[in-house]
C-alpha positions, -999 to +999 in steps of 0.1 A: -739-506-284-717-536-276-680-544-259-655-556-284-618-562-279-595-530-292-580-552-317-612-561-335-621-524-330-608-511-368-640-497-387-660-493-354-673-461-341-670-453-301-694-448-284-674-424-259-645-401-251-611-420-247-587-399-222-552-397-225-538-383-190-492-381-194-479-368-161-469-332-159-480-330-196-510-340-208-554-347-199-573-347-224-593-366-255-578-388-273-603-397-296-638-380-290-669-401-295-683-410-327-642-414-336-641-444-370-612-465-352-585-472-376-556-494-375-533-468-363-551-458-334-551-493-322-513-491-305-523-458-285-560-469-276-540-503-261-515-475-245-538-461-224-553-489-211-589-496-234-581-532-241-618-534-245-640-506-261-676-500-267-687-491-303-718-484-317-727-521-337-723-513-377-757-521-395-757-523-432-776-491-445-766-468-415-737-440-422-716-423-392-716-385-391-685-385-408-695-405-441-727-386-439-704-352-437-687-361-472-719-365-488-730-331-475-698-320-493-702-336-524-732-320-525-719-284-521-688-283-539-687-313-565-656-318-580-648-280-583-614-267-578-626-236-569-632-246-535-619-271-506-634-286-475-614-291-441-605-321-424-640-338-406-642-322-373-670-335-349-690-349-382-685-310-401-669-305-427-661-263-440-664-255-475-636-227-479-627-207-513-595-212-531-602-181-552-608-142-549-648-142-567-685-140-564-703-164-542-733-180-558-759-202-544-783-229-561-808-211-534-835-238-544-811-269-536-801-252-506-832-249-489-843-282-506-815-304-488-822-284-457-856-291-456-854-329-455-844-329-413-813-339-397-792-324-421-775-289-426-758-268-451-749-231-435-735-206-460-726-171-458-751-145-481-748-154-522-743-129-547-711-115-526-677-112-529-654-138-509-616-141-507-594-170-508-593-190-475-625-176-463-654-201-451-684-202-474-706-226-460-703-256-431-722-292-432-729-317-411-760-338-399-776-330-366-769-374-352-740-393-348-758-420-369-778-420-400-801-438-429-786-442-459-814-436-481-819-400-463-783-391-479-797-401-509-827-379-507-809-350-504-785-359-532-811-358-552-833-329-539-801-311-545-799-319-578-771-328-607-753-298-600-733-283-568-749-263-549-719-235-545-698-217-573-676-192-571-674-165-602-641-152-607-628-117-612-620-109-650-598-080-660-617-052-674-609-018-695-628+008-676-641+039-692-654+070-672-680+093-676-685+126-656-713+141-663-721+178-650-716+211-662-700+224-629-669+202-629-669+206-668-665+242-666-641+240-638-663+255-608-659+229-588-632+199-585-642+161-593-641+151-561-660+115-575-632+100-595-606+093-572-631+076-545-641+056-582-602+050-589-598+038-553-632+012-552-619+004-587-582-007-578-596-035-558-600-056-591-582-063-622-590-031-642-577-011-661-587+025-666-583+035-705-599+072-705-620+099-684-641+128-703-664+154-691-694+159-715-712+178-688-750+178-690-749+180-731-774+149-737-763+141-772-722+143-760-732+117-730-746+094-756-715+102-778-690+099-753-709+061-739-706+049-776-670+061-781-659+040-750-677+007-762-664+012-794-625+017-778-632-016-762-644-007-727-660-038-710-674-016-687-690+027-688-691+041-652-710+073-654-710+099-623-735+122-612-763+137-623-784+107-617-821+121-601-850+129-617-845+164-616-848+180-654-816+193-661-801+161-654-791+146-686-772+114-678-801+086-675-814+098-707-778+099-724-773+065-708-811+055-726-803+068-765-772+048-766-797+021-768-790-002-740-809-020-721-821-006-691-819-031-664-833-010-635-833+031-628-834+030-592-821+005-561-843+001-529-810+003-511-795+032-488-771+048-496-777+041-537-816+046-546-812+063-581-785+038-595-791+029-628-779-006-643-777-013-679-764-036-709-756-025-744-746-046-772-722-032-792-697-051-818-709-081-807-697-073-769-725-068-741-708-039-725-725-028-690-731+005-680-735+024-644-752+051-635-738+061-604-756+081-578-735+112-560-738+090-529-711+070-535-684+100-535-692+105-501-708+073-481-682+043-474-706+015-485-737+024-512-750-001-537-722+002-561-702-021-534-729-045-537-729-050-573-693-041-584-677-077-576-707-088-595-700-070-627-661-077-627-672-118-623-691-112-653-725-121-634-755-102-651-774-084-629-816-093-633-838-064-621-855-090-601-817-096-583-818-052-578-858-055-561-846-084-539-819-055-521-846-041-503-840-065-474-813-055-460-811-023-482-807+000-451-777-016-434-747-006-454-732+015-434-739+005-399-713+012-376-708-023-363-722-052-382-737-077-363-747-101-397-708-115-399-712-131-434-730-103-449-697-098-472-690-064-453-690-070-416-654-074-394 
């Protein structure tokens, strides 16, 4: 630390808060420590008295928060346009989304870059939906000063590539399958497809046809088929999705030839969802089994891999075991994980 005159200040960092006090109008901080002086600031630093200030001394290889901050955000965003950061606040930087998508996470970069010390990335959960304007991740490094060579660590424990992306929605032709004798026959109403229609209309699709093959194996199979080969990018089919015999629709779902991703979710509401791909006309088409839960509950696993399928990200089985943690929160009454994509 050392005293310099204001006017030789420009490029210095201050080493304190500088108070503004206007009578009747105004106490407060005019520029907060760890504040870069620039040549602007000089007339209004002189204004309220600092002819002299004290900075911290620049040392060649040592960055302030604030350069360190823009590194942090290099790191996370790159050069993509799918994303901003904020003005540097207090050495942070925010990372916020310029589109409607899915959130995805280099998971391995992130925890790399975190792990070297005096550094921080915080993101909200990957793998869920986020809105334009909404925060996905803050950065800054824990002191006001910092080596040079430790920014360069974590550029390159993070790797050539950003850390965040954001997967856009695509429009999608939606075919629907509802399985079930019972609403085939008419004895009781399809009380599934408008809660579909409505969890559908959040995203850019398009519905191009509904049929009831109730629990006629072959037909299911038929019916799946007939859809991919109208051009459906995606085949929701509803109920009938336990293990119990005379339900047909996971083995309808099975001799269309697709590949079966997972039969069964370790979430709640949602275990007996089934996830599949077939390939059809060159097109990988997916395919949802959808369990009677999500008629009735107000979050199940569909919500959690919906925004997932309409950004085009394939789902892993290995992505569907990982749910487990944090499988049994989906509809608490008052979410106390604020990032987790469906809290207030």
């Amino acid at each position: 630390m050392k005293e310099i005159r204001t006017e030789d200040a420009v490029g210095h960092i201050l080493c304190h808060d500088i108070t503004q006090i206007i009578k009747d109008e105004k106490k407060g901080v005019l520029f907060k420590k760890g504040h870069v002086v620039k040549e602007d600031d000089i007339p209004l630093l002189l204004s309220v008295g600092k002819e002299h200030l004290f900075v911290w001394e620049k040392k060649e290889g040592i960055l302030h928060e604030n350069e360190a901050a823009e590194i942090l955000y290099r790191i996370c965003a790159g050069d993509s346009l799918k994303m901003h950061g904020t003005d540097i606040k207090e050495g942070k930087i925010e990372v916020v989304s310029e589109i409607d998508g899915v959130l995805k996470i280099r998971r391995e970069a992130l925890v790399a870059v975190n792990s070297l010390g005096e550094m921080m990335i915080a993101s909200r959960h990957g793998d869920f939906p986020v809105k334009r304007g909404n925060k996905i991740a803050g950065t800054r490094i824990i002191p006001l000063l910092i080596e040079k060579e430790k920014m360069d660590a974590a550029k390159e424990a993070a790797g050539e590539y950003p850390v965040f992306d954001i997967l856009p929605y695509h429009q999608k032709k939606v075919g629907i399958v509802t399985t079930g004798s019972e609403i085939r026959k008419g004895l009781i109403r399809d009380t599934f497809t408008p809660v579909l229609k409505e969890k559908l209309s959040e995203f850019p699709t398009e519905i191009i046809g509904q049929v009831m093959p109730g629990d006629d194996k072959a037909l299911i199979t038929e019916e799946v088929l007939s859809f991919a080969d109208e051009g459906a990018d995606l085949i929701i089919c509803t109920g009938g999705m336990s293990v119990d015999p005379d339900d047909r629709t996971p083995g309808g779902i099975r001799d269309t030839g697709a590949e079966i991703i997972t039969y069964g979710a370790p979430v709640l509401p949602g275990a007996m969802l089934l996830v599949a791909y077939l390939k059809r006309n060159g097109r990988q088409i997916p395919v949802l089994g959808l369990p009677g839960c999500v008629m009735y509950a107000k979050r199940t696993v569909f919500d959690l891999i919906l925004p997932r399928i309409m950004a085009d990200d394939k789902i892993k089985a290995e992505e569907i075991n990982a749910l487990g943690e944090g499988g049994l929160c989906l509809n608490c009454p008052v979410c106390t994980f604020p990032n987790c994509g469906f809290g207030k």
